[in-house]
C-alpha positions as CSV (number, residue, x, y, z in Angstrom):
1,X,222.4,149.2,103.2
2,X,219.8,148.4,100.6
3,X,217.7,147.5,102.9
4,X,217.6,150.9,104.7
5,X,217.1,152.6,101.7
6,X,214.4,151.1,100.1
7,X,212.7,151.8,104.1
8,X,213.5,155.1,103.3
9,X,211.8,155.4,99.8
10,X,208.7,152.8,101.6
11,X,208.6,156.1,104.9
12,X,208.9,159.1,102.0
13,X,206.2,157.2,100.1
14,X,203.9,157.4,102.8
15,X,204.6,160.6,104.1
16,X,203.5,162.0,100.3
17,X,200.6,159.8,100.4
18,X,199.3,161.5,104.1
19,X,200.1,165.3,102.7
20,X,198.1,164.3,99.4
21,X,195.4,163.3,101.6
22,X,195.7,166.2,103.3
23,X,195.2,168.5,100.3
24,X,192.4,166.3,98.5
25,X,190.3,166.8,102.3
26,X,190.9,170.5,102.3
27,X,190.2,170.7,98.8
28,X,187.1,168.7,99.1
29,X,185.7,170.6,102.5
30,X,186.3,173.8,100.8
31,X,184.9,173.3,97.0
32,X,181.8,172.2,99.2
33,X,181.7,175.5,100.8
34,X,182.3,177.4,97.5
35,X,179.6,175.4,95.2
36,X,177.2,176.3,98.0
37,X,177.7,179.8,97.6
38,X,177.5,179.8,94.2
39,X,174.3,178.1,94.5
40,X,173.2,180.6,96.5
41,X,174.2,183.4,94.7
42,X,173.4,181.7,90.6
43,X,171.0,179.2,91.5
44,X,171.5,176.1,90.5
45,X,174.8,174.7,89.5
46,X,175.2,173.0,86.0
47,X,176.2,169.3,87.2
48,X,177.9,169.5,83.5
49,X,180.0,172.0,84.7
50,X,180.9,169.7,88.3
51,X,182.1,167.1,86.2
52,X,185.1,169.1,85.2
53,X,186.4,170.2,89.2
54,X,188.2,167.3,91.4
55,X,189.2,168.0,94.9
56,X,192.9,166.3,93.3
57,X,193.4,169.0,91.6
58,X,196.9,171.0,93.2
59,X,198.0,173.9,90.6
60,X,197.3,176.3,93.9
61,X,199.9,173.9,95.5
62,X,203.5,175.5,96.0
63,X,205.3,172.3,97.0
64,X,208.6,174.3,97.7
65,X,209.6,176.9,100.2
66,X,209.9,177.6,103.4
67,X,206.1,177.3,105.6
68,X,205.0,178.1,109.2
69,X,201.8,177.2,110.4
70,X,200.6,178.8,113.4
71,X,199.4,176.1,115.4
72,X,197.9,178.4,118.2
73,X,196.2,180.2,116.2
74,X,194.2,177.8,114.2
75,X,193.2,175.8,117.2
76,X,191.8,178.7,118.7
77,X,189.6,179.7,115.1
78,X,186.3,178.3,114.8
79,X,184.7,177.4,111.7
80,X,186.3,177.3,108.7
81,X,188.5,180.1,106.8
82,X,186.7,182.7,104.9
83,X,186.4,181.9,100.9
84,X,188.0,184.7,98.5
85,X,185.5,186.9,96.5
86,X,185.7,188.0,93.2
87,X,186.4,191.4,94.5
88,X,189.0,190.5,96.5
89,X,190.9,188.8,93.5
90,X,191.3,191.9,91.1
C-alpha cells in the first residue's frame, strides 16, 4: 500500500513537472514574439528592464477549472496566436 502511493506522488510529480514545462515553452516562445514587437515599435529594449521578466513566471495561470482545447482546430492554425494590443486591453 505504501508502495502504491508513494508511485502515485512519483506519477503526479512528473505530470506537474511536464505542464510546467509546458507553460515556461509557451511563455518563452511568446515573450520572444512580444520583445520583438516592442523593439520594433520603441527601439531598443532596456536589457535592465529584461532582467526583471522570466518565462516562469505563471500569475496569467488559472490552475483550476474546467478547460477544453480544441485539438482540430489548432492543428489546422499556422503560425502562432496573435499577441494582445494595448488597445485591445482597455
Amino acid at each position: 500500500m505504501r508502495r502504491r502511493h508513494q508511485e502515485q506522488q512519483t506519477e503526479q510529480a512528473l505530470c506537474l513537472s511536464l505542464v510546467t514545462n509546458a507553460i515556461i515553452t509557451w511563455n518563452t516562445a511568446y515573450l520572444e514574439l512580444a520583445l520583438e514587437r516592442l523593439s520594433q515599435r520603441c527601439g531598443r529594449v532596456d536589457p535592465d528592464l529584461l532582467a526583471h521578466i522570466s518565462p516562469a513566471l505563471m500569475e496569467h495561470i488559472n490552475p483550476y477549472g474546467t478547460y477544453e482545447f480544441p485539438v482540430e482546430a489548432e492543428y489546422a492554425r499556422t503560425g502562432y496566436r496573435p499577441l494582445r494590443t494595448v488597445e485591445a486591453e482597455g
